[in-house]
MARTIFI-129702 format. One line per 2 residues: number of its first residue (from 1); their letters; for each residue x negated, y, z negated of C-alpha. Coordinates in pm, whole numbers. Example, Ala and Ser with C-alpha at 12.3 -4.5 7.8 and 13.67 -1.06 7.14 Angstrom:
REM residues 2
1> AS> -1230 -450 -780 | -1367 -106 -714
***
This chain:
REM residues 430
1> XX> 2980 3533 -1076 | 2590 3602 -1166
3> XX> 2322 3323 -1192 | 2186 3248 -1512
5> XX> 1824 3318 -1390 | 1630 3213 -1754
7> XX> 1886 2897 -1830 | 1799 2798 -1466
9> XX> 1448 2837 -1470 | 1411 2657 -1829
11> XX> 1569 2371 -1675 | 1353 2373 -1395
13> XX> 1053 2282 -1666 | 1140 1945 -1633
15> XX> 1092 1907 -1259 | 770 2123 -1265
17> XX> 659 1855 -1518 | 746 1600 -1289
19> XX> 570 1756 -957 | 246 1827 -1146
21> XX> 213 1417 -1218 | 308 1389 -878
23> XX> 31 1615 -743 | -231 1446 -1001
25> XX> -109 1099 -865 | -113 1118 -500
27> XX> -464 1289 -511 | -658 1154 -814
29> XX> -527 748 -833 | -609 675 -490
31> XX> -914 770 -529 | -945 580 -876
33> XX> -824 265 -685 | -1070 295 -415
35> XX> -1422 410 -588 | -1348 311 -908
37> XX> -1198 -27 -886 | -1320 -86 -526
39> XX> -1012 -177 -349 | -948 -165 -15
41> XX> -752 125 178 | -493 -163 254
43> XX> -445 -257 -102 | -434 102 -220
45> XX> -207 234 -10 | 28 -97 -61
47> XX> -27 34 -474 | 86 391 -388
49> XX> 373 330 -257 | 523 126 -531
51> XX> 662 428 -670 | 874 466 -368
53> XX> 975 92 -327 | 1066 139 -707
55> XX> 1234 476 -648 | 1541 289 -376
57> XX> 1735 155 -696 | 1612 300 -981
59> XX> 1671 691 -884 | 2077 601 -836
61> XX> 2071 386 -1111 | 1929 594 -1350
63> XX> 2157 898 -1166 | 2447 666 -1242
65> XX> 2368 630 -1646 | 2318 935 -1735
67> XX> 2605 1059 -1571 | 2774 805 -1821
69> XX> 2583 897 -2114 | 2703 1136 -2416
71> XX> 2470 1176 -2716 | 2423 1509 -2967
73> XX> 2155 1581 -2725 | 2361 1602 -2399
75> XX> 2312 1311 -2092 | 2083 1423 -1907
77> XX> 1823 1531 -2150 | 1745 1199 -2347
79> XX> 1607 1072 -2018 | 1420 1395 -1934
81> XX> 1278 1398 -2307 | 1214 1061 -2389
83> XX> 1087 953 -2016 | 826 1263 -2059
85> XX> 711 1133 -2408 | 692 804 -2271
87> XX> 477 875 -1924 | 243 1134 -2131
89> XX> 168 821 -2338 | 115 627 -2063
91> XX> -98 893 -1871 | -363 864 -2193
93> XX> -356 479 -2190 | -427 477 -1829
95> XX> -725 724 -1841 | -832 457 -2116
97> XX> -842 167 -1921 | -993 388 -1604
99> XX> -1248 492 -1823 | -1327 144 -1930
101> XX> -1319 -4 -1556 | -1030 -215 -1692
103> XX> -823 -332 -1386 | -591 -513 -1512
105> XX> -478 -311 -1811 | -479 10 -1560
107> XX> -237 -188 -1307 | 13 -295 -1554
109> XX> -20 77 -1723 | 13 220 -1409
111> XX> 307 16 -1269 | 473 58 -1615
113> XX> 396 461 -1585 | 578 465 -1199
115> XX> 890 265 -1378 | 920 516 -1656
117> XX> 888 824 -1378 | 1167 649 -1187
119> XX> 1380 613 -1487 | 1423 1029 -1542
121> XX> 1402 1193 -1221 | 1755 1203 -1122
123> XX> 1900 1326 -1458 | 1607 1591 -1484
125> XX> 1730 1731 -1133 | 2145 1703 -1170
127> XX> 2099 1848 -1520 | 2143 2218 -1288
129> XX> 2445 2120 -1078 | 2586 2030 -1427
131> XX> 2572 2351 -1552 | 2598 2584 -1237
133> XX> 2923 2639 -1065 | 2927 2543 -699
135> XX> 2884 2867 -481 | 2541 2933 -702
137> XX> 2379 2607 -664 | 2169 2669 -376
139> XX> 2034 2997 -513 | 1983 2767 -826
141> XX> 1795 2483 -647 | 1599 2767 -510
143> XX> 1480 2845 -840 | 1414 2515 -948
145> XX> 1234 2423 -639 | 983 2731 -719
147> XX> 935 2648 -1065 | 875 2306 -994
149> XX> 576 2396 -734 | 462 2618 -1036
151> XX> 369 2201 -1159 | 231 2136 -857
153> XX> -8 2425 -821 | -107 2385 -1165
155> XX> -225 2034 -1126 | -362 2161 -810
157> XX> -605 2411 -1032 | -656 2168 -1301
159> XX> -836 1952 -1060 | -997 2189 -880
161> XX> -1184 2307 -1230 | -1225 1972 -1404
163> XX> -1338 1769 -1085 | -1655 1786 -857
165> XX> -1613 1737 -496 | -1818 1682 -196
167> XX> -1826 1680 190 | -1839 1297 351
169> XX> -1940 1262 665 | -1581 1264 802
171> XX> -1575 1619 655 | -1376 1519 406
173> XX> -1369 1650 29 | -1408 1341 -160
175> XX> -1489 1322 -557 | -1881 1233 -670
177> XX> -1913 924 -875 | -2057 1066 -1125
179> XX> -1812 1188 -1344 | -1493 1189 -1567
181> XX> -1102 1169 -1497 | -1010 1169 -1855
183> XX> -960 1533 -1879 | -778 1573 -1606
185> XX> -549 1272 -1737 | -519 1451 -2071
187> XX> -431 1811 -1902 | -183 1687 -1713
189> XX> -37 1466 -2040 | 0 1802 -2242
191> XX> 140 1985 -1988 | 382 1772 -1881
193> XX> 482 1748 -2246 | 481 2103 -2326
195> XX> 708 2191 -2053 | 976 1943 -2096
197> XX> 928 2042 -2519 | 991 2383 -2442
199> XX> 1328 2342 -2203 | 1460 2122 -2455
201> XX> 1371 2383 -2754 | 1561 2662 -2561
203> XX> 1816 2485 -2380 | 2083 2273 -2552
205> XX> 2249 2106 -2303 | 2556 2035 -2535
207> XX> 2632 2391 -2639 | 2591 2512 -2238
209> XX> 2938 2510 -2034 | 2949 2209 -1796
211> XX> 3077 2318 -1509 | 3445 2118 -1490
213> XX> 3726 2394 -1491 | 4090 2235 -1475
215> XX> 4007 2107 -1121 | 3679 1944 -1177
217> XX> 3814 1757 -1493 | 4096 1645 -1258
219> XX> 3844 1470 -1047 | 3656 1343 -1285
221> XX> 3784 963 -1131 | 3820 1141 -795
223> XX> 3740 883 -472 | 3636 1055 -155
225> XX> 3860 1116 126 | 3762 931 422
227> XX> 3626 1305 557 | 3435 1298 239
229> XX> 3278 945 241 | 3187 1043 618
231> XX> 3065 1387 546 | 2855 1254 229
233> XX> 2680 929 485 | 2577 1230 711
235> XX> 2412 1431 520 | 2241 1122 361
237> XX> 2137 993 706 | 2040 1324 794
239> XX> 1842 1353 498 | 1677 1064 608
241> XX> 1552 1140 976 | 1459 1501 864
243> XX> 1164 1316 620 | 1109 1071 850
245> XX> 974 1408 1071 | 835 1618 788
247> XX> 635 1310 616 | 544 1196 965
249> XX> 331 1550 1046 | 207 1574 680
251> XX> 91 1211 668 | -92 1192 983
253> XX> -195 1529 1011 | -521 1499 899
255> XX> -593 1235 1150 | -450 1433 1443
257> XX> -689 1713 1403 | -999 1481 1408
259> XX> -849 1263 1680 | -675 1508 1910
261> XX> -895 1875 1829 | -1224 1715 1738
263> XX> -1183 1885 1402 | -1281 1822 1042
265> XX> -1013 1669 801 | -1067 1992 598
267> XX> -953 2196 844 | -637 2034 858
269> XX> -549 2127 438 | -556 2513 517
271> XX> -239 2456 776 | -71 2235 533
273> XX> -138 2476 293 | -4 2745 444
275> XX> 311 2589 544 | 342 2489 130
277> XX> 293 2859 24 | 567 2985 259
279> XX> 821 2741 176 | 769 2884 -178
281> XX> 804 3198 -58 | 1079 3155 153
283> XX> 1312 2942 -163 | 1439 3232 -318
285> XX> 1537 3447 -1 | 1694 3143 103
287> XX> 1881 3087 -170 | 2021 3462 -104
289> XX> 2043 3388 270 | 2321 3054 218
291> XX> 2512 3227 24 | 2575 3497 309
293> XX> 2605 3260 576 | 2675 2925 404
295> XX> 2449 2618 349 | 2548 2409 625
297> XX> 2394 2715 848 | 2105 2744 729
299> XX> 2001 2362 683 | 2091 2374 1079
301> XX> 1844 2701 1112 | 1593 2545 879
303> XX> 1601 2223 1143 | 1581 2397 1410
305> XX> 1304 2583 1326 | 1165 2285 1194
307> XX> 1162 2122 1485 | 1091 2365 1736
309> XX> 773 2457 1551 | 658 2051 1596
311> XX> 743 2087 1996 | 502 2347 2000
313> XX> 274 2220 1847 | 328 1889 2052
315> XX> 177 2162 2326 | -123 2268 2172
317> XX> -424 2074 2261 | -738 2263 2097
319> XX> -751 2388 1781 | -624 2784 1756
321> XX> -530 3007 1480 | -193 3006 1615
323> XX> -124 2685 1409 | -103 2931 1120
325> XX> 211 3081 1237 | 347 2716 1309
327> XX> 327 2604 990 | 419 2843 824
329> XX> 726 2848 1044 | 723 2464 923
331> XX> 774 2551 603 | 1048 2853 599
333> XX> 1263 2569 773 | 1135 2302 522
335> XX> 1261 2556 209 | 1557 2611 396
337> XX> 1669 2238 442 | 1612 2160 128
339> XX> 1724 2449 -77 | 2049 2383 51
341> XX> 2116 1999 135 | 2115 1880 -197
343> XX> 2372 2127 -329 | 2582 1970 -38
345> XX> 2534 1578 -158 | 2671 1689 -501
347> XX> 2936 1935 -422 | 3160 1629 -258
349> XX> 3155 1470 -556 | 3295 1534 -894
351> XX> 3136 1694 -1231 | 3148 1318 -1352
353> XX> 2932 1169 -1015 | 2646 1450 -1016
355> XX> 2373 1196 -1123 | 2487 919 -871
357> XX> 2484 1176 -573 | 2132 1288 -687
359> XX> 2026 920 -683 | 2129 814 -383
361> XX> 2052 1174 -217 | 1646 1096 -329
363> XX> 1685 708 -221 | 1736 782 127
365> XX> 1435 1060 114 | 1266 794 -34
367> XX> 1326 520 224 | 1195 763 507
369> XX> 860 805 307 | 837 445 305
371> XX> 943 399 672 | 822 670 854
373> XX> 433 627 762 | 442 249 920
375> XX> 657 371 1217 | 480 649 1339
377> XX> 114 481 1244 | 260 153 1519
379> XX> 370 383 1760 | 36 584 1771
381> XX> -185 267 1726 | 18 79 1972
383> XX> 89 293 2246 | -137 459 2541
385> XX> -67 844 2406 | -219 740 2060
387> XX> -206 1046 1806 | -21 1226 2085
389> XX> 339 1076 2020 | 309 1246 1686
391> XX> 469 1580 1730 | 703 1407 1960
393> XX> 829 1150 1688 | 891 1453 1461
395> XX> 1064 1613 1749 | 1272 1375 1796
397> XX> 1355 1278 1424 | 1435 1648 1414
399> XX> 1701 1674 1682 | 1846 1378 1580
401> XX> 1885 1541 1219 | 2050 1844 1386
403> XX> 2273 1641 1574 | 2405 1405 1279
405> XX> 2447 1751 1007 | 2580 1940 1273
407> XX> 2924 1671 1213 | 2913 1734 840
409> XX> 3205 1881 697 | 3232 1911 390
411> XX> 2988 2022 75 | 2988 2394 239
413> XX> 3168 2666 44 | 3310 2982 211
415> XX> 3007 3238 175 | 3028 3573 -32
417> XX> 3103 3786 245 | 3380 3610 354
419> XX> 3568 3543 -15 | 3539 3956 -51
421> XX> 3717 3914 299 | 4012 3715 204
423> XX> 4031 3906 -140 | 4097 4228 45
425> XX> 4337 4089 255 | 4587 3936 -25
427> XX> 4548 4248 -185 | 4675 4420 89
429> XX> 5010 4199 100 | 5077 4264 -271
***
């Protein structure tokens, strides 16, 4: 049993589409909404996070529809296809309204823009648990997950080229005033386009096997055992204290190194940086790893190591290279969580339920990005240790993560090593 490497990474076009708008947006409309429009940092911030208030009941809903959905097309491509048309539209529209100083035709654009996203994320990522059987799908998630950065570093350059920055007094790289968006809005249109156009030209999601053998189809109405249901809440609630730690640190981050090291807010992008490079880096070995030593295993390594990189941190009061090594310890454990989790949420549930298990498995990562920002922000604003409690609160998020997956059993598979194992043995009684 071999992964189809080019099928998988063809499908992953759709969520490298997706992560490049989500690089442009969190870097480039904030800043829109601020210099442009002149809103507050209140009001902007309340504006950003719509797509994550949105993203609690439209991620399993749309999950839920495609996985009822059957068109000459497939169900899980309409939505990728006709959501990317759609926000590519809407992309050029809003650069025309920004470019105009329009507010209220940009907000409505906008808001309509963040509906449409919501509307095709969850079929874009079960579209590879559909068509991968169950032992590959971490080594498959690893391969989407690096394609999909590919998106995100491309947006990354895109900006970098077409947009002039400058030092603030906070140290900060801000835009200048004095210049476009609209090409960045249009690069990020096309590309978005192009990449869902070309995994729909190559891929035909009808003619590929579905993964739903005699078993599957026999639980295609399958309900959960009551191990099930309380294996499926756990890694759900673990998904959720595990970003309530991660988004914590990345969030704040910035802050802590001006508060707590007397540091520039630049500074703090080269150790976020590096711990983004080696999760990359780390996807595919881990991927490899899981499937020697199983998936529940290595989301417990990838915690641990999470977490144990924040308590030291927690320790370090001046600035020191050091940090380097930390985050990029950050990351490994950061690819290895979630290379493997989501294969988990979806392989309790049946070949019918894929979509509905990604939805709610990205509504309760989404509910930690919304929560975890206003938590940790009261706790260092209200408290005597002030940016101090930060590694802390990620600590503790973190153990608290270990503690609730460590009770998880089911969505593992037995690894390679140990099939071969078994295989020998009942050839041996023959």
């Amino acid at each position: 049993m071999k992964l189809n490497y080019k099928q998988t990474v063809l499908i992953g076009f759709a969520f490298m589409s997706i992560l490049a708008f989500w690089q442009f947006y969190d870097q480039v409309i904030p800043y829109i909404l601020e210099n442009r429009f002149g809103l507050n940092t209140f009001v902007t911030n309340a504006i950003m996070s719509i797509d994550n208030i949105l993203a609690l009941f439209m991620l399993p809903l749309f999950g839920t529809l495609s996985d009822k959905t059957n068109t000459r097309l497939g169900k899980r491509t309409p939505y990728v296809l006709f959501g990317t048309v759609a926000a590519s539209i809407l992309l050029l529209v809003l650069s025309f309204f920004e470019e105009r100083l329009y507010f209220t035709g940009f907000i409505i654009t906008l808001i309509t823009l963040l509906v449409v996203m919501s509307t095709y994320r969850s079929p874009a990522v079960a579209y590879m648990p559909d068509v991968t059987e169950k032992p590959l799908r971490s080594k498959g998630n690893a391969v989407i997950n690096l394609v999909g950065y590919i998106g995100g570093i491309f947006a990354t350059i895109v900006m970098m080229v077409l947009l002039k920055s400058e030092k603030n007094e906070a140290g900060e790289s801000v835009y200048t005033a004095d210049q476009s968006f609209t090409g960045v809005f249009v690069c990020i249109a096309v590309f978005m386009l192009l990449s869902v156009l070309v995994m729909v030209f190559f891929v035909k999601e009808n003619r590929l096997k579905h993964v739903e053998n005699s078993e599957e189809r026999a639980y295609n109405s399958k309900t959960l055992t009551k191990g099930e249901k309380t294996s499926f809440a756990l890694i759900l609630v673990s998904v959720f204290l595990w970003f309530c730690a991660y988004n914590a640190v990345t969030t704040a981050f910035s802050r802590y190194c001006v508060n707590v090291w007397g540091v520039s807010v630049g500074k703090s992008s080269g150790y976020l940086l590096l711990g983004t490079l080696s999760a990359i880096a780390a996807f595919l070995p881990l991927g490899f790893i899981s499937s020697k030593v199983g998936r529940k295993k290595t989301v417990l390594i990838g915690i641990a190591l999470m977490g144990l990189s924040f308590a030291a941190a927690g320790f370090i009061k001046h600035e020191t290279p050091f940090m380097y090594a930390i985050f990029a310890f950050v990351g490994i454990g950061w690819a290895a969580i979630n290379v493997n989790s989501y294969p988990m949420a979806v392989e309790i549930g049946s070949g019918s339920d894929i979509g509905k298990y990604t939805g709610l498995y990205y509504t309760f990562s989404m509910a930690a990005q919304i929560l975890t920002p206003l938590l940790s922000g009261f706790i260092i604003t209200k408290t005597d240790f002030g940016y101090a409690t930060l590694f802390p609160y990620a600590v503790i998020f973190s153990v608290a993560a270990f503690v609730t997956m460590s009770f998880v059993r089911h969505g593992d598979y037995k690894p390679e090593f140990q099939n071969a194992v078994m295989e020998n043995i009942s050839g041996t009684d023959d």
